[in-house]
C-alpha positions in Angstrom: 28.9 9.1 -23.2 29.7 12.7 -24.4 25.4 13.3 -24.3 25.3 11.3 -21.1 28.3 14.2 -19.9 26.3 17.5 -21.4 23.4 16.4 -19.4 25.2 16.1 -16.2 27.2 19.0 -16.9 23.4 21.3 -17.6 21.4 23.2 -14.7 18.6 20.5 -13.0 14.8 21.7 -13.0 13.4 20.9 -9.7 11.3 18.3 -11.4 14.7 16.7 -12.5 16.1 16.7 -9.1 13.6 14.2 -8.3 15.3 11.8 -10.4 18.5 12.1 -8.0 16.5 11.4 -4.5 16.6 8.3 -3.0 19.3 6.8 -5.6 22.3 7.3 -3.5 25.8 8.6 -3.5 26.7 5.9 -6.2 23.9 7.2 -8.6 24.4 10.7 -9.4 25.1 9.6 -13.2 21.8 8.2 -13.9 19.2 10.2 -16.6 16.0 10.4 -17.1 13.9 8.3 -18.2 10.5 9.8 -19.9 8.9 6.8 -21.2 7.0 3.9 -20.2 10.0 1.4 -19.5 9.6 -1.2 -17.6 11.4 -2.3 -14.2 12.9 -5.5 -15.9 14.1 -3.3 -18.8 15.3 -0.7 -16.6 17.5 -3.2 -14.6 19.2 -4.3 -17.7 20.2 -0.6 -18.3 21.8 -0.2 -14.9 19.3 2.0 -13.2 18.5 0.4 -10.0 20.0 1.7 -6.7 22.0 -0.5 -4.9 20.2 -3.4 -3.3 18.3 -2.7 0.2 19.7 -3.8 2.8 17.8 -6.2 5.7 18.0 -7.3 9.4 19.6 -10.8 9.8 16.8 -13.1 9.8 13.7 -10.6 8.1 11.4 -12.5 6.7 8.0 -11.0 4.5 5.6 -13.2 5.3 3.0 -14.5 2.4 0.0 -16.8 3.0 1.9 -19.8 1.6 5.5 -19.2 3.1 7.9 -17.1 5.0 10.2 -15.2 2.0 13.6 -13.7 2.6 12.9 -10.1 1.2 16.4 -10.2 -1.7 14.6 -13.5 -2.6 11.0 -12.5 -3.5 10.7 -12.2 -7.3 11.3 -8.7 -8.3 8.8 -6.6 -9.2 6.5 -3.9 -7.9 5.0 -4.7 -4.4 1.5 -3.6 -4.1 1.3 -2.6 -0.5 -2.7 -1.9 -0.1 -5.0 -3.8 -2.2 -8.1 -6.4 -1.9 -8.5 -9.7 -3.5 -11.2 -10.9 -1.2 -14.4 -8.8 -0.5 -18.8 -9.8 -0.3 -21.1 -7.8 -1.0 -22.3 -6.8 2.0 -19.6 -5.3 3.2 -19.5 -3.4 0.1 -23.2 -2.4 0.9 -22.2 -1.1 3.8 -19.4 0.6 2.9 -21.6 2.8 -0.2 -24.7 3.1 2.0 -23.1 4.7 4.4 -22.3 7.9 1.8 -25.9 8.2 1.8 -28.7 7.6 -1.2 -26.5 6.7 -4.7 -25.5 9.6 -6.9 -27.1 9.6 -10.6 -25.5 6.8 -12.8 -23.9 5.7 -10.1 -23.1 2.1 -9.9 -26.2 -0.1 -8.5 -25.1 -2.1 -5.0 -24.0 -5.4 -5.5 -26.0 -8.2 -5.0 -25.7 -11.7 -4.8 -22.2 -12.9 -5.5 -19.3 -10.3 -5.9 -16.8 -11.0 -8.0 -14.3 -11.1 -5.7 -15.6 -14.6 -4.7 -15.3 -15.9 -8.0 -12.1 -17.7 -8.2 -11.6 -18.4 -12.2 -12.4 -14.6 -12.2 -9.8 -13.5 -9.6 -6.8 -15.7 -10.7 -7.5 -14.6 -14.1 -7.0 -10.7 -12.7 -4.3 -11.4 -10.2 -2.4 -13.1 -13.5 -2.9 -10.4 -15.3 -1.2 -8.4 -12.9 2.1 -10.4 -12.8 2.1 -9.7 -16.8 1.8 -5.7 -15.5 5.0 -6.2 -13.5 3.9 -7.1 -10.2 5.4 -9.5 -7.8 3.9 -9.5 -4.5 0.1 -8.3 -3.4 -0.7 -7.2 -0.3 -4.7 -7.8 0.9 -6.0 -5.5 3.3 -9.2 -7.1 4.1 -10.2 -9.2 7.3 -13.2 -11.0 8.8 -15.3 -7.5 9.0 -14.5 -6.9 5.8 -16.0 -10.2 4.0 -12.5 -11.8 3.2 -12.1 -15.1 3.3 -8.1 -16.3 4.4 -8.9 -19.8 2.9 -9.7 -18.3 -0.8 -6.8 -15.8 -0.7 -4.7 -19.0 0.2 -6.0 -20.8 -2.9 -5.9 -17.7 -4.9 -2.4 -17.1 -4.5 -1.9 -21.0 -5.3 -3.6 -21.5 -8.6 -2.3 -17.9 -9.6 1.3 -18.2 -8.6 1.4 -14.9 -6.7 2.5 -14.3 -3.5 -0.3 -12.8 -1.3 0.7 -11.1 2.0 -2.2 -11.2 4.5 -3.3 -8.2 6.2 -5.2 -8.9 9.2 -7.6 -7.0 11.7 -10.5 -4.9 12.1 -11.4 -2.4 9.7 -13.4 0.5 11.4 -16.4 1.6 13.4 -18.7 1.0 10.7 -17.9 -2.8 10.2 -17.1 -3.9 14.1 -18.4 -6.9 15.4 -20.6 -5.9 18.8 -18.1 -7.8 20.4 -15.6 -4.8 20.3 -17.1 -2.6 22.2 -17.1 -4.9 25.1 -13.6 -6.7 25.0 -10.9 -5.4 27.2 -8.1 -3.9 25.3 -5.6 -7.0 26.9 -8.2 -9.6 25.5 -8.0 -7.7 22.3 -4.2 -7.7 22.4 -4.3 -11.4 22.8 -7.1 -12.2 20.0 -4.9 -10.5 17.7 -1.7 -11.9 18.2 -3.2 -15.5 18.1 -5.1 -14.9 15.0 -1.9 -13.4 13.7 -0.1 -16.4 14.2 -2.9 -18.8 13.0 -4.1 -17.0 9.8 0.0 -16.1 8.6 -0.9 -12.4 8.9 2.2 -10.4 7.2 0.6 -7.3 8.1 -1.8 -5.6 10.8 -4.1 -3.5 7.6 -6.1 -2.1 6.6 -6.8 -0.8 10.2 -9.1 2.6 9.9 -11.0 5.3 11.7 -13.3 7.4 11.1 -13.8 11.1 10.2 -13.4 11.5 13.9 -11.7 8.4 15.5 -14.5 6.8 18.0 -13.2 5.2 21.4 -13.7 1.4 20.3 -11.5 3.2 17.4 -8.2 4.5 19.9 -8.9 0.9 21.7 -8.6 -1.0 18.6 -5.5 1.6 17.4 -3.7 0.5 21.1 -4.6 -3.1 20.5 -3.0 -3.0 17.1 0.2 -1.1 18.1 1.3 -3.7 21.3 0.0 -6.4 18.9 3.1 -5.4 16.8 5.1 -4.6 19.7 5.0 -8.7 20.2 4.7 -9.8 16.6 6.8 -7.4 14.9 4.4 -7.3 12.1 3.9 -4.0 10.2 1.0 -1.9 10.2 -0.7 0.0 7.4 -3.8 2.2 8.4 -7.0 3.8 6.5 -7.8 7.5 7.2 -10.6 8.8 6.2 -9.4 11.1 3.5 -6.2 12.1 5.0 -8.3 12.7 8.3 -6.8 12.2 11.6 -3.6 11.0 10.2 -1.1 12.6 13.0 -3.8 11.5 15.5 -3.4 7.5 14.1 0.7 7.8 14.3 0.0 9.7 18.2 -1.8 6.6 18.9 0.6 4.0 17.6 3.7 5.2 18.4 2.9 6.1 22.6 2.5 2.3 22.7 5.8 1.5 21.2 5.3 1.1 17.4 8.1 1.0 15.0 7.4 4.0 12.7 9.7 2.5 10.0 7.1 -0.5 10.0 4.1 1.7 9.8 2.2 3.3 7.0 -0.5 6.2 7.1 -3.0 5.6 4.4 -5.0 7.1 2.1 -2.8 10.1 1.8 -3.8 11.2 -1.6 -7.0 11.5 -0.8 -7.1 15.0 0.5 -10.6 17.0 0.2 -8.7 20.3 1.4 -5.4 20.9 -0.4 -3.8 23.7 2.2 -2.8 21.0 5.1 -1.2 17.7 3.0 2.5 19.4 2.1 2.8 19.7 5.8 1.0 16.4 6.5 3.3 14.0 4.4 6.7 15.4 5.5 5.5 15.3 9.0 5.3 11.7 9.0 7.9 11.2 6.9 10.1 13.0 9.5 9.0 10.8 12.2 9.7 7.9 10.3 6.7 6.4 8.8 5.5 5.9 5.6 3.5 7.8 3.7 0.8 5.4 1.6 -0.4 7.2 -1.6 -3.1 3.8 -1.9 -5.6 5.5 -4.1 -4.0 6.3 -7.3 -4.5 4.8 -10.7 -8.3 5.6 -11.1 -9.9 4.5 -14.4 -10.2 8.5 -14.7 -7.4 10.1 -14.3 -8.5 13.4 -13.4 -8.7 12.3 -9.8 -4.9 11.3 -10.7 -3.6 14.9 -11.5 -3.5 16.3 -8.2 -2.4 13.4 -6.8 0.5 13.2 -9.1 1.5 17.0 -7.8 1.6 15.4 -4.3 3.9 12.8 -4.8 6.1 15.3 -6.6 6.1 17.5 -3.8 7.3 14.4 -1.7 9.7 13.4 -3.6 11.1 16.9 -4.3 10.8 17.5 -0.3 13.8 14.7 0.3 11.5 11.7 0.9 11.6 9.2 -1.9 12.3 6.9 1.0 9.4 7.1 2.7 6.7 6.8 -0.6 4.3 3.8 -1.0 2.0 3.2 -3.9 -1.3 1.3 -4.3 -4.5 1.8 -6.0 -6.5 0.0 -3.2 -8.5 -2.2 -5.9 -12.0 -2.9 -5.4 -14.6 -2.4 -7.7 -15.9 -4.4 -10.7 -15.4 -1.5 -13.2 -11.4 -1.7 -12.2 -11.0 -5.1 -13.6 -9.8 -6.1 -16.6 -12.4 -7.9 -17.7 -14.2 -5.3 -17.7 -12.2 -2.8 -19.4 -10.1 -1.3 -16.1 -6.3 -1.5 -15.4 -7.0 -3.9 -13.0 -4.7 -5.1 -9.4 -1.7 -3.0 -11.3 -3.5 -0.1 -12.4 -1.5 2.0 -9.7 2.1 0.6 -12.0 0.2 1.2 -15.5 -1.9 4.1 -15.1 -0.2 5.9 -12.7 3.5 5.5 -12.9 3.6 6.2 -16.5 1.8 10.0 -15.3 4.8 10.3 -12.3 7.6 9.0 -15.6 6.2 11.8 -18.0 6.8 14.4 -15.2 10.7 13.6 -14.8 10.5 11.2 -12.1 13.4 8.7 -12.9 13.2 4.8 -13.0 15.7 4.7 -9.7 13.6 6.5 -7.7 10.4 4.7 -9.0 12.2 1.6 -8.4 12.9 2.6 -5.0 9.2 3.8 -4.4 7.7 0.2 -6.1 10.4 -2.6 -5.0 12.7 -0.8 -2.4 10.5 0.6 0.1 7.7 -1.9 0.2 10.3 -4.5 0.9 11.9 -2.8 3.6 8.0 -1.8 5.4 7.2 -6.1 5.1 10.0 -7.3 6.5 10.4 -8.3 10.0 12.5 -10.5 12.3 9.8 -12.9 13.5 9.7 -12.9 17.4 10.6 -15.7 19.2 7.7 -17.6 21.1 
């Protein structure tokens, strides 16, 4: 108590500070903590920050069942990764950088292992023993994912799987898109919403300049969760565009507190992303830091500074993690942190620099909660 008092009583570094966003008027005596403790074994010490609070009615919705958000396990929510991928799109996706870079990776052929079931239950278990209690996939039909093995996935592993659902980008549309009327594509959405048990409109991308079947399929999107409700998470090329997406969404009546900006870590230029992040974050979105948790963590550092920034900025409330998961070389079987590798490779980096367990239990459980859960609208 008297050590717990001299450390109150001390002058805060700004990297301390951080510890105190986010946790509240109640939570003003709460240290530190520098190592790698767990969420469980930080609950059992009093750190988390009173329980979030949710509309009567909200509902996060997995593949297998509408869940009250206070009732899903707790745990870290992983708001942008993929469980269900072929390999063509993953041709696609690398082919499109142009010819491979030396010792680069070969492109998949044949099976990937993301359609091998005993392979993916084994990973996605894995992850629950990391800490994690719900997975969010943002793949869709473009994309190569399959809703009927993410269904079965979640079964046989025990994990509850929130479905993400549209269109991906430019590069991966159907020919169909740039021919549908945005109404019709309004209405496709909404029904496969429904059919499929979409929790989320994601990933939902543009490219390094957003196309017009892009802005249409942005539109589509937003009225789609005007009448749904559902919550939106995007892809940015790189941080590209980003203000232009929430332009977009937001003049056709979305929710920014249901919305995420993606791929905000993933800035080539560092002058502009300060002023990025709190931007959105002032207009209420959320900011998506879904590439962190590399298998080098080099890439990490600078990403580790920008989430510091945020957090010192005011806006602990506003900060999403995920490492957007797809490769064969981030699996544990193959000697990667696998599906949790944003919670154990990256966390533990944000912990050594101050950041406390309130605020990352804010950041992991908190704020993904409160993004996923809607009040289902009434047919």
């Amino acid at each position: 108590m008297d050590r717990d008092r001299a450390h109150l009583g001390r002058q805060w570094t700004r990297r301390e500070a951080i510890g105190l966003l986010g946790a509240g008027a109640g939570s003003v005596g709460i240290s530190l903590m520098r190592g790698g403790l767990p969420l469980s074994a930080a609950a059992s010490r009093g750190l988390q920050p009173a329980a979030a609070r949710f509309p009567k009615g909200a509902v996060i919705r997995t593949l297998l069942r509408d869940v009250p958000p206070e009732r899903l396990p707790d745990g870290a929510i992983l708001f942008h990764e993929h469980l269900s991928y072929n390999s063509e799109f993953i041709r696609k996706v690398r082919s499109e950088a142009g010819p491979p870079r030396p010792g680069s990776a070969p492109l998949p052929t044949g099976q990937y292992f993301m359609e091998d079931m005993e392979f993916m239950v084994e990973e996605v278990q894995a992850a629950a023993k990391d800490g994690v209690s719900c997975i969010v996939d943002g793949g869709h039909a473009d994309m190569g994912t399959s809703v009927e093995f993410l269904k079965q996935l979640s079964s046989k592993s025990g994990m509850p799987i929130v479905k993400g659902g549209g269109y991906y980008r430019q590069l991966t549309y159907p020919p169909k898109i740039s021919t549908i009327s945005e109404d019709a594509l309004v209405e496709e959405l909404v029904q496969d919403a429904t059919r499929q048990r979409w929790g989320a409109f994601g990933e939902i991308g543009t490219s390094d300049e957003i196309t017009p079947e892009e802005r249409k399929m942005l539109r589509a999107v937003g009225r789609a969760h005007v009448r749904t409700k559902l919550p939106i998470f995007s892809h940015t090329q790189n941080g590209k565009r980003a203000m232009e997406q929430l332009d977009i969404f937001e003049r056709v009546g979305v929710d920014p507190q249901h919305l995420v900006i993606g791929h905000m870590c993933c800035f080539f230029d560092p002058n502009p992303w300060r002023d990025v992040h709190k931007a959105i974050a002032k207009r209420g979105a959320y900011v998506g830091f879904d590439r962190v948790g590399g298998e080098n963590a080099e890439p990490d550092k600078p990403r580790v500074e920008m989430v510091l920034a945020f957090l010192e900025a005011g806006f602990a409330n506003r900060a999403l993690l995920a490492s957007d998961f797809s490769f064969p070389a981030s699996t544990k079987r193959q000697g990667g942190g696998g599906v949790a590798r944003a919670v154990t490779k990256f966390v533990p980096m944000l912990r050594q620099r101050g950041v406390s367990e309130t605020t990352m239990h804010e950041i992991l459980v908190d704020n993904p909660r409160r993004f996923l859960s809607f009040v289902p609208a009434k047919a």
